[in-house]
C-alpha positions in Angstrom: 161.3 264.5 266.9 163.0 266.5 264.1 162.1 270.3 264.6 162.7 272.9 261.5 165.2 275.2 263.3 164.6 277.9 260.5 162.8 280.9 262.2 160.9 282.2 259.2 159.6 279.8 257.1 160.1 280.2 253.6 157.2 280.2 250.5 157.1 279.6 246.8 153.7 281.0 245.0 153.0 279.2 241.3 150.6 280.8 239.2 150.6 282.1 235.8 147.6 284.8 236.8 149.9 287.9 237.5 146.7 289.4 239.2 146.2 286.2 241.2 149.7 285.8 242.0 149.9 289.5 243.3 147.1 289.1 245.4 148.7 285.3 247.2 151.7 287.5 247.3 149.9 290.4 249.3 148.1 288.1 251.9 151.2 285.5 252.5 153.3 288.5 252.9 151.4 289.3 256.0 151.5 286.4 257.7 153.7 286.1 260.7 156.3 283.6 260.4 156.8 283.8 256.2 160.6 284.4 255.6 161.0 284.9 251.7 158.8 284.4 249.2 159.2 283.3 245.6 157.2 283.4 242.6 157.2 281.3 239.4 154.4 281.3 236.6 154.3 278.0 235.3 155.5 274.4 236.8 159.0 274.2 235.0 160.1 277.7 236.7 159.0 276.6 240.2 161.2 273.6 239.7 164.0 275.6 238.5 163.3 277.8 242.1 163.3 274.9 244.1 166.1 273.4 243.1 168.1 276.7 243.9 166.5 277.2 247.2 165.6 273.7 248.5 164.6 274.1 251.7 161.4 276.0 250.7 158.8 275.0 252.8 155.7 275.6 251.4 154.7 275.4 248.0 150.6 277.2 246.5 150.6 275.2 243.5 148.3 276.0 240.1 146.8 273.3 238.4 146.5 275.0 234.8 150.0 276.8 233.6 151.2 277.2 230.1 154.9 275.5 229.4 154.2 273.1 232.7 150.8 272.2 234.9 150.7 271.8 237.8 150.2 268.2 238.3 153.0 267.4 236.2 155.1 269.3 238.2 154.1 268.2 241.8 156.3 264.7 241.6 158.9 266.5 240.8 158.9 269.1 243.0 158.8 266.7 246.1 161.6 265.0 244.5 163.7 268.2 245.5 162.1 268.9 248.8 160.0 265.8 249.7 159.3 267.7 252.9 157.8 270.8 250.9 154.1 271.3 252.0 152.2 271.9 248.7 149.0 273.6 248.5 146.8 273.1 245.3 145.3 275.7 243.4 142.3 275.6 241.7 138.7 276.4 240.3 135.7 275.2 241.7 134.5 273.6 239.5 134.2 269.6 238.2 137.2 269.7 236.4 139.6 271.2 238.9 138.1 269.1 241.7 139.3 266.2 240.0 142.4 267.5 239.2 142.9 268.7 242.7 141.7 265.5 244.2 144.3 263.8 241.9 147.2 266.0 243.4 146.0 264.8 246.9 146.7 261.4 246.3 150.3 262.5 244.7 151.2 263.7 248.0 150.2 267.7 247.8 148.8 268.5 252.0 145.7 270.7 250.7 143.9 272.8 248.5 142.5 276.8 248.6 139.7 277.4 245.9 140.6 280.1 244.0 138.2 283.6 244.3 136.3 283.6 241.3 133.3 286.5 240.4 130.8 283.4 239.0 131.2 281.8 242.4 128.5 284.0 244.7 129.3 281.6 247.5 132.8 282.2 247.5 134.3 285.5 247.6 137.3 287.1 248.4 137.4 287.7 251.5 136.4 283.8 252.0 140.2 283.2 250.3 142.1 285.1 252.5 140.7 283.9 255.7 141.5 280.2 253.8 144.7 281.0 252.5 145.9 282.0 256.0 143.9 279.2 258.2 145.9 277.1 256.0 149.5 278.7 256.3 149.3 279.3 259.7 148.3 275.6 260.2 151.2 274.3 258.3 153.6 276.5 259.8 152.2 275.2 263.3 153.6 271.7 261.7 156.8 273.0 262.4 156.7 274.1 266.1 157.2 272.0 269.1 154.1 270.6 270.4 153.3 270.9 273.7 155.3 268.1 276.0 154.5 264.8 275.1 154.1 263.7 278.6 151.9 266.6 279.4 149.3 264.1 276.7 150.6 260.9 278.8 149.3 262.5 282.0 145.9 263.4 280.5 143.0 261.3 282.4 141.5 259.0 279.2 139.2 256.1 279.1 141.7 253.1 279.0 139.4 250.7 276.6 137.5 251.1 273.0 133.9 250.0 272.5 134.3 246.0 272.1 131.6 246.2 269.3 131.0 249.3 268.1 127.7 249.6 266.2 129.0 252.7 264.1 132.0 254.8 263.3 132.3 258.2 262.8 135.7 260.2 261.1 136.2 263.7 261.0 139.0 265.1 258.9 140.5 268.3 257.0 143.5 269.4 255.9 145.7 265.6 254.6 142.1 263.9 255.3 141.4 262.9 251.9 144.5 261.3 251.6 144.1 259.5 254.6 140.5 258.5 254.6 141.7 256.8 251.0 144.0 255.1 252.9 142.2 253.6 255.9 139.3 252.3 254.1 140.9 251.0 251.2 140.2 247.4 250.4 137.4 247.3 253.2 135.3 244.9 250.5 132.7 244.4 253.0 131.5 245.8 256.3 128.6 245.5 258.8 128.3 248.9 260.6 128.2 252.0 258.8 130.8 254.8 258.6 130.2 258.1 258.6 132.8 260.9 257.4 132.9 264.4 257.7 135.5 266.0 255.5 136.1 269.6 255.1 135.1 270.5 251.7 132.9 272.0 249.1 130.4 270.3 247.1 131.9 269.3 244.2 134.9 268.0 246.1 132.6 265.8 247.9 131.1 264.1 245.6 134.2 263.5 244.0 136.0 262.0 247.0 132.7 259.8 247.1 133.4 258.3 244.5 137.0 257.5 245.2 136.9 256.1 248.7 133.9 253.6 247.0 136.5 252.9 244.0 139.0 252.7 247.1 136.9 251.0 249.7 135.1 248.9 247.3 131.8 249.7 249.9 128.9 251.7 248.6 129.6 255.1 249.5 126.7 257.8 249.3 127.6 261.5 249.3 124.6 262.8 251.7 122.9 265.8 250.2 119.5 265.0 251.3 118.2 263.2 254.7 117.8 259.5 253.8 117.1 255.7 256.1 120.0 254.1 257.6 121.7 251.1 255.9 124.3 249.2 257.5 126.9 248.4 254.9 127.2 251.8 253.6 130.0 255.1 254.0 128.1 258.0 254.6 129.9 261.4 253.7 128.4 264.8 254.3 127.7 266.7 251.3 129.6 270.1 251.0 127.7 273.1 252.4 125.4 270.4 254.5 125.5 269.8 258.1 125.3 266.1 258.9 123.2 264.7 261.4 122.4 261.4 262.8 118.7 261.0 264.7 116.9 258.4 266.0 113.1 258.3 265.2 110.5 255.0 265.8 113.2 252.8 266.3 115.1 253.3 262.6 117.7 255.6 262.4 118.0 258.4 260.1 120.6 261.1 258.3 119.5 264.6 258.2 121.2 267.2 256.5 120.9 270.9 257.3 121.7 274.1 256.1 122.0 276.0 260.1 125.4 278.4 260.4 129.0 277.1 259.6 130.6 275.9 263.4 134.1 276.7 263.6 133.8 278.5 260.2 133.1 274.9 258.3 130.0 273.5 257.1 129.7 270.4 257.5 131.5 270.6 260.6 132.3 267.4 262.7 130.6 268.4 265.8 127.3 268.0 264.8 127.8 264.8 263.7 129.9 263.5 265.9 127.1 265.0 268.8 124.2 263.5 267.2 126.0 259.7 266.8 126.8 260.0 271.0 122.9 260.0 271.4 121.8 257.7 269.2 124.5 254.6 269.5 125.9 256.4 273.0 128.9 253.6 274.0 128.2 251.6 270.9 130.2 254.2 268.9 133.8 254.7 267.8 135.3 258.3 266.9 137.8 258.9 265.0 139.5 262.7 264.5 142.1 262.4 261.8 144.5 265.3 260.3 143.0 268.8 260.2 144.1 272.7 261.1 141.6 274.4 264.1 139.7 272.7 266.4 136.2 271.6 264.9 135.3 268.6 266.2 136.4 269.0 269.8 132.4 269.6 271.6 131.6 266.4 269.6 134.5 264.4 270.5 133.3 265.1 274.5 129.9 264.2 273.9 130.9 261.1 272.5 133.5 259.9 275.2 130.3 261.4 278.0 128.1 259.1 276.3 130.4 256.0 277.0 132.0 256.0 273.5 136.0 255.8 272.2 137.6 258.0 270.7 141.1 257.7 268.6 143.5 260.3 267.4 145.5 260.4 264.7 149.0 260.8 265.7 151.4 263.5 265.3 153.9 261.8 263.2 151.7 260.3 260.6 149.1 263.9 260.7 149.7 266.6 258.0 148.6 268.9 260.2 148.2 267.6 264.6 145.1 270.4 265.2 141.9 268.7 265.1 143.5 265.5 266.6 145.9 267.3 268.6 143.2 269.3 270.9 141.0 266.2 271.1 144.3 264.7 272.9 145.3 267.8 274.9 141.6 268.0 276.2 142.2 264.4 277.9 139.4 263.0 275.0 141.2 260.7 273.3 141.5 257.1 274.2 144.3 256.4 272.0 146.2 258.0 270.1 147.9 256.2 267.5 149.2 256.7 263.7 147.4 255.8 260.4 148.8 252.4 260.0 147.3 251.2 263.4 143.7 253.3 262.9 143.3 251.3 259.6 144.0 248.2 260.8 141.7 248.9 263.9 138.6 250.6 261.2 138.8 247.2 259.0 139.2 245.1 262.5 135.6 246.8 263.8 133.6 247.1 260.9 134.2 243.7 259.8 
């Protein structure tokens, strides 16, 4: 494994908002672990940086810039540094969740929502604790992990569920990227998935619609509690709580509004907590990339029930936390990377 040997780790901020820019500056500044920090205002300066100083390692990117946006300059910017972590930056609103969800698939790691005075549910205050979740998880990508045979020693269930009559996915930061890439070209299945994906509403529906142009499966954002079909993806709606409950022998999705866990709403625990009881060892995990730890109580109800649980590797993981703790905690099953959990996911569900 290839370590960066830098100790500070170097930052680029892109944005032609001199009062946004500022304020990034401000907060990034006082994060432990941020060598130098440099500042463009549209995409054609942040090239011209990059290429001076390659080895920057992170990169908040703006979507709308005079002279050069921001998607025309991601491509190009991992041409310099295809290592470069880029963060999107943008509105919430239809338009920039598009946008943003575009510069996922081109290979940017994640997104902040910029603070915006029309957006009551978003504030401030919710950016910086974002802004630095998100750093601080990305600079994590660069440490040592704990000792890989400490995770070889962990006790773990040695087989997966056989037949599996459901999966589950939780993901965060990278997970739209991958989720695109595990279900795509499914065509057909005969168990549902369910997906939670850390993101806001708009987003959600968005990446609904791409994992069904992906998938080609019938894929229902979930913003109100709804009957079961089988041959459906099921993705929590942004702001919503997902929940699966057995009641008269049909199973049913419930959404709720109750407090964020882990700071996210919809957080993974809750559905992955609600699946153990209803399909108990009939059910297949699976915790993808993502910063933090949500997901971990669910991942232990669901291997207590009699369920398997997969990882996502380190290698293949924009950022080993969710996945990571569900290993350390002796919860996974396997662990392996994205290749073999999409072949496995289209294996099962067909």
């Amino acid at each position: 494994m290839n370590f960066n040997t830098k100790s500070k780790n170097d930052i680029l901020i892109v944005d032609d908002s001199i009062v946004i820019k500022n304020h990034t500056h401000r907060l990034v500044k006082a994060i432990a672990g941020i060598g130098t920090i440099y500042l463009a205002s549209n995409g054609q300066e942040a090239i011209n940086i990059l290429a001076e100083n390659p080895t920057i390692d992170i990169i908040i990117l703006d979507i709308q810039m005079p002279i050069m946006d921001g998607i025309t300059a991601l491509p190009r910017l991992l041409q310099i540094n295809p290592k470069a972590k880029i963060i999107i930056s943008s509105t919430l609103s239809v338009k920039g969740a598009e946008i943003t969800l575009q510069a996922l698939t081109l290979g940017a790691c994640d997104y902040i929502t910029k603070p915006s005075p029309s957006v009551f549910q978003y504030s401030v205050e919710d950016f910086q604790r974002e802004l630095t979740a998100k750093i601080q998880g990305l600079l994590s990508k660069e440490l040592p992990s704990k000792d890989p045979a400490s995770l070889r020693s962990m006790p773990i269930k040695s087989a997966l569920p056989l037949f599996p009559q459901a999966v589950v996915i939780g993901s965060s930061t990278g997970g739209p990227a991958a989720l695109l890439e595990i279900l795509g070209g499914l065509n057909q299945i005969k168990i549902p998935i369910f997906i939670v994906q850390h993101m806001p509403p708009i987003f959600t529906a968005l990446l609904a619609e791409n994992i069904q142009k992906s998938s080609g499966i019938k894929t229902i954002e979930v913003i109100e509690s709804l009957h079961l079909t089988d041959n459906c993806i099921y993705l929590a709606a942004g702001g919503y709580h997902l929940e699966i409950i057995s009641k008269n022998a049909q199973v049913l999705l419930e959404v709720n509004t109750t407090p964020p866990q882990n700071f996210c709403r919809p957080s993974v625990t809750p559905l992955f907590s609600s699946a153990a009881k209803v399909y108990k060892n009939r059910l297949l995990g699976c915790m993808l990339t993502g910063i933090g730890n949500d997901g971990l109580d669910g991942a232990r109800d669901i291997i207590n029930a009699g369920g398997g649980m997969i990882a996502q590797d380190e290698a293949s993981s924009v950022v080993w936390g969710m996945p990571r703790v569900v290993s350390e905690a002796g919860l996974a099953t396997q662990v392996m990377s994205l290749t073999h959990i999409k072949e496995l996911i289209h294996k099962i569900v067909k």
